[in-house]
C-alpha positions in Angstrom: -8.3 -16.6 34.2 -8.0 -16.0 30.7 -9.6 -18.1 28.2 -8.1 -20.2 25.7 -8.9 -20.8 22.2 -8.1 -23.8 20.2 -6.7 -23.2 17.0 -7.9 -25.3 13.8 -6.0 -26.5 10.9 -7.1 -23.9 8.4 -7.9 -20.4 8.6 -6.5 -16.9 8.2 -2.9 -16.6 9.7 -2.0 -12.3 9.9 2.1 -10.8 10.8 1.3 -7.6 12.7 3.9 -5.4 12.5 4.3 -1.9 14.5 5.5 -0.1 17.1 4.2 -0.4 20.6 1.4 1.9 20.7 0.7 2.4 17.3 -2.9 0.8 17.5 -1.9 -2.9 16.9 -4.4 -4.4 19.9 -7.1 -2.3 19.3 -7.3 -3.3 15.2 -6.9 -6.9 16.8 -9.5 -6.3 19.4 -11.9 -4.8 16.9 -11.4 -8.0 14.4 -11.5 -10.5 16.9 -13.2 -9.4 19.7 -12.0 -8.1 22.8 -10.4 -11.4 23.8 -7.6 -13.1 22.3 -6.0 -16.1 23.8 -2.3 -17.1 23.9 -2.1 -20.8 22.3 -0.1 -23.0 24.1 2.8 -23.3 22.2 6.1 -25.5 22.4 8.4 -22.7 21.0 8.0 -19.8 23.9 11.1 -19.8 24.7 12.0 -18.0 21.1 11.0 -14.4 19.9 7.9 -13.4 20.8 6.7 -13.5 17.1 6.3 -16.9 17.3 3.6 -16.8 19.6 0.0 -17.4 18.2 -2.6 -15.2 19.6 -6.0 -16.8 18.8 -9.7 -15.0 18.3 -11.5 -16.9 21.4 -14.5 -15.6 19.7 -13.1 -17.1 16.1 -10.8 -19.1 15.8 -9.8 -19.3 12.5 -8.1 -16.3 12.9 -4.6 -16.4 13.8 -2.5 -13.3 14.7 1.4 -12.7 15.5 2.8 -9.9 16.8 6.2 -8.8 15.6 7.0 -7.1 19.3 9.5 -5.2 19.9 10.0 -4.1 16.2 10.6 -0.5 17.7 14.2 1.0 16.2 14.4 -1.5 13.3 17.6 -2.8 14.1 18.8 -5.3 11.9 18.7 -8.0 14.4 14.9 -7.0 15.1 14.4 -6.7 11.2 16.1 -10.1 10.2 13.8 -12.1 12.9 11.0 -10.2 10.8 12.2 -11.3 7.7 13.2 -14.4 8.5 9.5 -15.5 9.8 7.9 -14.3 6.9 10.0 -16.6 4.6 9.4 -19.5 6.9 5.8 -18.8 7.5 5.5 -18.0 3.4 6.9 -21.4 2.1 5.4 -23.5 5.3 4.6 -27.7 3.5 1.8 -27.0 5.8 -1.2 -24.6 4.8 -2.3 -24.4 8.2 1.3 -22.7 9.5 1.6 -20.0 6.3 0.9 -16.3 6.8 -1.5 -15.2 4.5 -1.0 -11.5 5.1 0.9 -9.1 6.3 -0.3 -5.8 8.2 2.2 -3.3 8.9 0.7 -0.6 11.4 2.0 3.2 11.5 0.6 5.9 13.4 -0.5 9.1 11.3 1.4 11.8 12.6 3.3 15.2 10.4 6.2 13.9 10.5 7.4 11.4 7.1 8.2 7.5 7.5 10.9 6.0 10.0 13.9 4.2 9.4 11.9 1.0 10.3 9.6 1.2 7.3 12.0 2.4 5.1 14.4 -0.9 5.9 11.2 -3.0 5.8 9.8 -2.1 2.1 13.1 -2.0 0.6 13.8 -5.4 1.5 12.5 -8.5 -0.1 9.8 -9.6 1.8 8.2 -12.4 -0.6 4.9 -13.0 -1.9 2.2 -11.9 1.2 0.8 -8.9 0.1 1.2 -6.3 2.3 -1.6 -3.9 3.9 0.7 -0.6 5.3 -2.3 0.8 7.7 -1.8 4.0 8.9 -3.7 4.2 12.5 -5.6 7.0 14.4 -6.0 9.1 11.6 -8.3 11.3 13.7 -5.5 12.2 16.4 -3.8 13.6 12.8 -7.1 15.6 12.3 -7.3 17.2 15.2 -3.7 18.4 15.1 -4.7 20.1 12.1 -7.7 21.6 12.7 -6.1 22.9 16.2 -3.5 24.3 13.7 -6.0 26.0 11.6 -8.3 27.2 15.0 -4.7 28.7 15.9 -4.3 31.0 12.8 -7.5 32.4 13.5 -8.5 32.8 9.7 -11.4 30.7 9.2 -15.0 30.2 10.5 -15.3 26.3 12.0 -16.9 24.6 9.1 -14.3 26.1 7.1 -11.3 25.6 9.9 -12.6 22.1 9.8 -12.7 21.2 5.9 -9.2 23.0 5.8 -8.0 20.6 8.3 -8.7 17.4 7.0 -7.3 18.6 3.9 -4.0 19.0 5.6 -4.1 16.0 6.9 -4.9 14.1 3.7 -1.9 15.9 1.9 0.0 14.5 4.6 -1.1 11.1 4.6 -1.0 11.1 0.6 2.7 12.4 0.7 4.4 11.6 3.6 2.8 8.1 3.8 1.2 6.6 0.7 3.5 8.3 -2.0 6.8 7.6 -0.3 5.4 3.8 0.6 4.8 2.8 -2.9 7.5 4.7 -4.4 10.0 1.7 -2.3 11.6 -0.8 -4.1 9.0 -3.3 -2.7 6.3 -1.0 -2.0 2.6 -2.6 0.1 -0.1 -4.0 -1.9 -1.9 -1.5 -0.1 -2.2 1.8 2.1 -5.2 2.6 4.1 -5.9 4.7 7.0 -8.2 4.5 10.2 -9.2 6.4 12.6 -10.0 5.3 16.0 -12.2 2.9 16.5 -12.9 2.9 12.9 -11.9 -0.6 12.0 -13.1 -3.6 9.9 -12.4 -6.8 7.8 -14.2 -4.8 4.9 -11.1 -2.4 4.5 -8.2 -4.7 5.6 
């Protein structure tokens, strides 16, 4: 049976936003440990982003999921939007989000429609983390790439690859994020099981 975790009055309150299987539960995981318990909570039977998943290991550290943020609709992208002004201007401390992390997974091709809708809209004052996740996966695209073409030795095939996927990362990701009309506070990226507090 799964545990439960009792939330407190203060603490660290985080939006997660992302499509399924970008690498949302494991940068949870990895920050709160590999269990995190659904609060009981009187408002289930709304969108799932009102449901608080709770560190059982720390529970000052309170996460929602946007779910089903997948084609950035503008139903899905109003509930977004809409949460984060509630949750922004909450009277009480203990029910405001204090950050938002919006996860995308690295990949050659250039932001989706979803980001672009979601940093060209007015999201308030919560800074904004834009993480791009499995960085690695990226990597190895690129250095199969190079190992394709055949040109290079493997230290060489290998330096030549993460410099492709840099390029990509700083151009397709970081330079067209901030260049939005409300651009992240900040864009990082992780590989794999590369994740801490430290960066995010």
């Amino acid at each position: 049976m799964a545990k439960r975790a009792q939330r407190v009055d203060s603490g660290f309150r985080v939006l997660i936003i992302g499509k399924t299987g970008c690498g949302k539960t494991t940068i949870l995981e990895k920050i709160c440990g590999d269990e995190i318990a659904d609060a009981p909570s009187e408002k289930r039977g709304l969108h799932n982003i009102e449901k608080e998943l709770i560190s059982v290991e720390n529970n000052l550290f309170v996460a929602h999921d946007s779910m089903g943020f997948e084609a950035g609709t503008e139903k899905e992208m109003n509930i977004v939007l809409d949460f984060i002004k509630r949750r922004s201007e909450a009277k009480d401390p203990a029910d405001r989000i204090h950050s938002i992390w919006y996860c995308m997974q690295s990949g050659p091709r250039p932001v989706q429609k979803a980001e672009t809708v979601f940093f060209n809209s007015r999201h308030g004052s919560v800074p904004v983390i834009a993480i791009l996740t499995k960085f690695d996966l990226l990597m190895e695209e690129m250095q199969q790439k190079v190992e394709d073409d055949g040109e290079l030795e493997d230290d060489e095939a290998e330096e030549e690859a993460e410099k492709q996927a840099t390029a990509i990362y700083e151009e397709h990701f970081k330079k067209a994020l901030m260049s939005m009309k409300y651009p992240p506070t900040q864009v990082i990226k992780l590989s794999n099981g590369n994740c801490s507090l430290n960066r995010i």
